[in-house]
C-alpha positions in Angstrom: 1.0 9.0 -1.6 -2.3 7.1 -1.8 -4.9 7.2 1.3 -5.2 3.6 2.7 -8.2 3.4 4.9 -9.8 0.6 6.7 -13.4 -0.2 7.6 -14.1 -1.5 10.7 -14.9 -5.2 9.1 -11.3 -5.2 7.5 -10.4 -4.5 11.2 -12.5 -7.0 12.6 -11.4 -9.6 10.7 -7.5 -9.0 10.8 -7.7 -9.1 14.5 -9.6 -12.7 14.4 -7.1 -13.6 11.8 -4.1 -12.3 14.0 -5.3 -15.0 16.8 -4.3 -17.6 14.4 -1.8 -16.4 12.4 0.9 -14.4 13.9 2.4 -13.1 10.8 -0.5 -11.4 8.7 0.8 -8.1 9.4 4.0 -8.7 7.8 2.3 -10.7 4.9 -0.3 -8.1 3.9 2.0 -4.7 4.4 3.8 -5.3 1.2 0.2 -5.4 -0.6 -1.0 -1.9 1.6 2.5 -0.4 0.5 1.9 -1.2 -3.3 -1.6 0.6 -2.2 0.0 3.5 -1.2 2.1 3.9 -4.0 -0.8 4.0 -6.6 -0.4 0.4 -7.7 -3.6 -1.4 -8.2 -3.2 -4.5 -7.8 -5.2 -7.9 -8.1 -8.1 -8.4 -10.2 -11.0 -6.4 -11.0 -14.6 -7.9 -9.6 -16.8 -7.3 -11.9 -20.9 -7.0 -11.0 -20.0 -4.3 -8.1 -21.6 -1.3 -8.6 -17.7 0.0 -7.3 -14.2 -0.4 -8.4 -13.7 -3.4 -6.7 -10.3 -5.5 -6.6 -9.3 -8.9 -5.1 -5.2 -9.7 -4.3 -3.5 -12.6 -3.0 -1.3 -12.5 -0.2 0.6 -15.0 1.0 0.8 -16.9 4.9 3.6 -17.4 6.2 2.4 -19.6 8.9 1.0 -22.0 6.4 2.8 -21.5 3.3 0.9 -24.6 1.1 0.7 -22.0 -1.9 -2.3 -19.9 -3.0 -4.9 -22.0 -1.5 -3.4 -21.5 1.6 -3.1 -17.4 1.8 -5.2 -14.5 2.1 -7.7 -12.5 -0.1 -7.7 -8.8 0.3 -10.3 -6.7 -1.1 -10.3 -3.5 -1.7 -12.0 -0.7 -3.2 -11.3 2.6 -5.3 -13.0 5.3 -3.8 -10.8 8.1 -5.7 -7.2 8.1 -7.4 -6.5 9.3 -4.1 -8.5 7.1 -1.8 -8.4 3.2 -1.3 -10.7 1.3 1.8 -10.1 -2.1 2.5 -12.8 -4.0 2.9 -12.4 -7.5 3.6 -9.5 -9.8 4.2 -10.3 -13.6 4.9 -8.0 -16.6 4.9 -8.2 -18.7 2.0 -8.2 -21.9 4.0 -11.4 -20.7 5.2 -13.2 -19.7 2.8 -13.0 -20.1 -0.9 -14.8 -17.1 -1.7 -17.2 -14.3 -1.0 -21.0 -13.7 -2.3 -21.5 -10.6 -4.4 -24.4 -9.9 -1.5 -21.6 -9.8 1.0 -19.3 -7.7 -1.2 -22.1 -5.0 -2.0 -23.2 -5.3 2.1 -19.3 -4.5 2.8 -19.8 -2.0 -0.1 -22.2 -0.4 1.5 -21.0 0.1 5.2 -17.6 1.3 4.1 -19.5 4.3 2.6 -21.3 4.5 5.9 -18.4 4.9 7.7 
């Protein structure tokens, strides 16, 4: 079984999240339980200095297809090891700088 951790932005930002959307627990767990199985999921971002992926996850409180979900991304620490760093909404916002990546990046390790 794979280590899931979370940093305290992933946190952060699923508890604003949660405000709006009720059911984003239930919508990301089946993507943390893939985690914890070893799958890696999502798409590779390349230009990280880390092994960085992005996933999809649907919302169930708006479900208007893939524009209307959630981005999780996550980073390989170790075979052993996975940290979420961000989640966002997709209604929100389309994407994410690599400067914010690397900054997330960067305080996960701080952590």
């Amino acid at each position: 079984m794979i280590d899931v951790r979370f940093t305290q932005g992933f946190k952060r930002r699923l508890k604003g999240l949660r405000k709006r959307y009720r059911q984003i627990q239930s919508d990301i767990q089946p993507i943390i339980d893939e985690l914890q199985k070893g799958n890696f999921i999502g798409a590779q971002i390349s230009g990280t200095t880390a092994t960085v992926f992005k996933v999809w996850a649907k919302n169930s409180d708006i479900p208007t297809g893939k524009s209307g979900g959630y981005r999780l991304i996550y980073q390989v620490i170790s075979p052993e090891i996975i940290v979420l760093l961000l989640v966002y909404a997709k209604s929100d916002q389309a994407d994410v700088s690599l400067t914010d990546l690397e900054e997330s990046i960067r305080r996960a390790l701080d952590e």
